[in-house]
N, C-alpha and C positions, 0 to 999 in steps of 0.2 A: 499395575501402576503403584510407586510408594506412594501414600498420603506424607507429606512434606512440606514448609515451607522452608523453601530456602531464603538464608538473609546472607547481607552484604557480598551480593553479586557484582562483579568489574561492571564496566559500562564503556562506551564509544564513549569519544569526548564529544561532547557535546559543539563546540564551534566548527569541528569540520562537520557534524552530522547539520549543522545548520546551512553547512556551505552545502550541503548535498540538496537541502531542500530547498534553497531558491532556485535550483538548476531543474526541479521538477522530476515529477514521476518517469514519464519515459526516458526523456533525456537519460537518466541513470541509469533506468533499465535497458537500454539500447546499449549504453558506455561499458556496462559491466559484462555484455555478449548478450541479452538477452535472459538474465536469469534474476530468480528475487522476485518476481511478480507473483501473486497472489491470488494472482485471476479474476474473471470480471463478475464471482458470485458476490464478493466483495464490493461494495458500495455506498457512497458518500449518503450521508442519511438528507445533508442539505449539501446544493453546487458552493461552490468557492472558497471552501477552504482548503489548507496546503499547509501538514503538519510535519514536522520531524523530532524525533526523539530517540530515546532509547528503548527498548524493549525490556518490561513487567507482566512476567507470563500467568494465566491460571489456568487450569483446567477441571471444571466444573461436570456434574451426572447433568443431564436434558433437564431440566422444568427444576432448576436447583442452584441456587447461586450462592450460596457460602464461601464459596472458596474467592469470589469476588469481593468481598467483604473480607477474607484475610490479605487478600490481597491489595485492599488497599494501604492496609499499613505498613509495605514494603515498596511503594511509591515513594519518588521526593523529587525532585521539579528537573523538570526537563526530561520525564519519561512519558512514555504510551504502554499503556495499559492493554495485550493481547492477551483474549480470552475463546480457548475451544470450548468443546464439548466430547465426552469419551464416545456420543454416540450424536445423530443429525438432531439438531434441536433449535425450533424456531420461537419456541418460548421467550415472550419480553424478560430478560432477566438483570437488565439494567436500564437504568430510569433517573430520572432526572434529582435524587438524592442523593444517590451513590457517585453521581456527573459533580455534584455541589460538594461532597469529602474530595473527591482527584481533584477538583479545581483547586481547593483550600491546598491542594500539597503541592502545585504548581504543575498537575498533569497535565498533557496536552490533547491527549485526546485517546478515544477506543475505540480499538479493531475486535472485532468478535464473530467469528461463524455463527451465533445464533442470531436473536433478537434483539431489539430492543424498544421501548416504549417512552412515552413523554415530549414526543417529539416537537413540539410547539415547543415545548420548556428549554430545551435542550436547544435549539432555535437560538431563543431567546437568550439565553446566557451564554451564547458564544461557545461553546462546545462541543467540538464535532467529533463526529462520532463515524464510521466507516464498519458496517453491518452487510449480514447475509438476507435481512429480514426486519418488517417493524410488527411488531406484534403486543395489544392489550393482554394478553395470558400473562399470566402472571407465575410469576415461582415459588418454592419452598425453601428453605434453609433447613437440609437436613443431612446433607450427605460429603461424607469426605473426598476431597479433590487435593489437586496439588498447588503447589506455588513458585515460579520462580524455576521450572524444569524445561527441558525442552519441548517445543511445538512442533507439528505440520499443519501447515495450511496451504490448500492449492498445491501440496508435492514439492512445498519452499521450509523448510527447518527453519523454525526462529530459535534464538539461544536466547535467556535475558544476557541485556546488555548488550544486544547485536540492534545496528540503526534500522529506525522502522522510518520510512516516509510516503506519506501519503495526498492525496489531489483530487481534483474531480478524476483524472486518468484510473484511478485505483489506489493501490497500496503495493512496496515495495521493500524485502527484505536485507538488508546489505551489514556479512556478521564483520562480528566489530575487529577480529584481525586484518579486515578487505574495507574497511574504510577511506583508510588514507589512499590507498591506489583506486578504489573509485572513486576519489574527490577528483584525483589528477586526469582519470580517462573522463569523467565526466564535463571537466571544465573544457578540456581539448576539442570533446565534441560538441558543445556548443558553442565554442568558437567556428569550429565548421560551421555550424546551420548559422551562423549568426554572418558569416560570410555567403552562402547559398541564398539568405533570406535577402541579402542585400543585392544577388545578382537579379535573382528572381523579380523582387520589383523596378530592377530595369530592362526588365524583357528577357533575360536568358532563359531559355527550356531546360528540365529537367533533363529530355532528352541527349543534351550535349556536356550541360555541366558534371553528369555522372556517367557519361561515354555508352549510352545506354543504346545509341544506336548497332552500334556494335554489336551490342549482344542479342537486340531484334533480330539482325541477320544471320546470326549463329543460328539464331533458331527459327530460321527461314521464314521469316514474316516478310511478305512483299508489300512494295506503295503499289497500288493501282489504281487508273483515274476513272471513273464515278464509270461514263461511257463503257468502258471495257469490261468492269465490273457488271455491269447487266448481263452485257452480251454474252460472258462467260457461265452467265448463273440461267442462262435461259435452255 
């Protein structure tokens, strides 16, 4: 890996990556096929929040967060803050001071495969955070990482500048060339469910509104009535 920080990286624009995030986590990740997700090691450190931004990458040694701290002065509002690690590391290596510099710069929020720590604090000041791990360990500032390079997480490449959005559902990748065409598959399928939810609460099954019967039968699933079923299993 080059030690680097990269500066003045492109970015998503910012009002369709917002149109992306009222529309929610899976909504998206369903609209775009199924790809983007992050996986469910990934998770909301508190329920209810629902972030979107653009994507500011580090990657950081385990039990070492320097490159977090270069990293933040290559934040400016309306980004999320993605941090690895070159090797598994559950180490707190963000906490609630380093939460207090990305708020000052209009961050929205951090995804990170390791740790992090201060979580009342963090709570408290509205800043959510979407981790692998909460952990008191604490780090060192010693070692060179990157800034601003590309990621994997969960087997999904983030680039900076590719929309990050995230929910109680998880976190999802969506890079900033595929934006705009997932705004439009995404708005389309929620106009679907948004018609399904409507049939649904007036009685309509699953079963029919998605022709589901059909495909029980393809795969030879039979009705039988409760009586017959004994008699058969005896």
């Amino acid at each position: 890996m080059r030690n680097v920080v990269v500066t003045g990286c492109p970015r998503a624009d910012l009002s369709e990556v917002g149109a992306l995030t009222s529309l929610g986590v899976a909504t998206v990740h369903e609209a775009i096929g199924r790809t983007g997700y992050l996986g469910p090691g990934i998770r909301p450190v508190h329920l209810g929040s629902r972030i979107g931004g653009t994507a500011v990458t580090a990657v950081c040694w385990p039990g070492d967060n320097l490159m977090i701290h270069a990293a933040v002065e290559q934040c400016r509002f309306g980004d999320v803050l993605v941090v690895t690690t070159t090797s598994p590391s559950a180490d707190g290596a963000f906490g609630e001071l380093l939460a207090t510099a990305l708020q000052h710069r209009g961050v929205r929020g951090l995804v990170t495969t390791g740790g992090v720590r201060d979580v009342a604090e963090l709570h408290d000041m509205g800043f959510p955070v979407f981790c692998a791990a909460v952990s008191a360990q604490g780090t060192v500032k010693a070692t060179a990482g990157a800034v601003n390079v590309p990621v994997s997480i969960g087997g999904q490449q983030i680039v900076p500048g590719d929309a990050i959005i995230a929910d109680d559902d998880g976190v999802v990748v969506i890079p900033r060339p595929a934006v705009c065409g997932a705004l439009a598959a995404a708005k389309a399928r929620a106009d679907k469910e948004r018609a399904s939810r409507a049939a649904f609460r007036h009685g309509e099954l699953g079963l029919d509104r998605y022709g589901l019967r059909a495909v029980l039968a393809q795969l030879g699933v039979e009705y039988v009535d409760y009586q017959s079923y004994e008699e058969a299993s005896q």
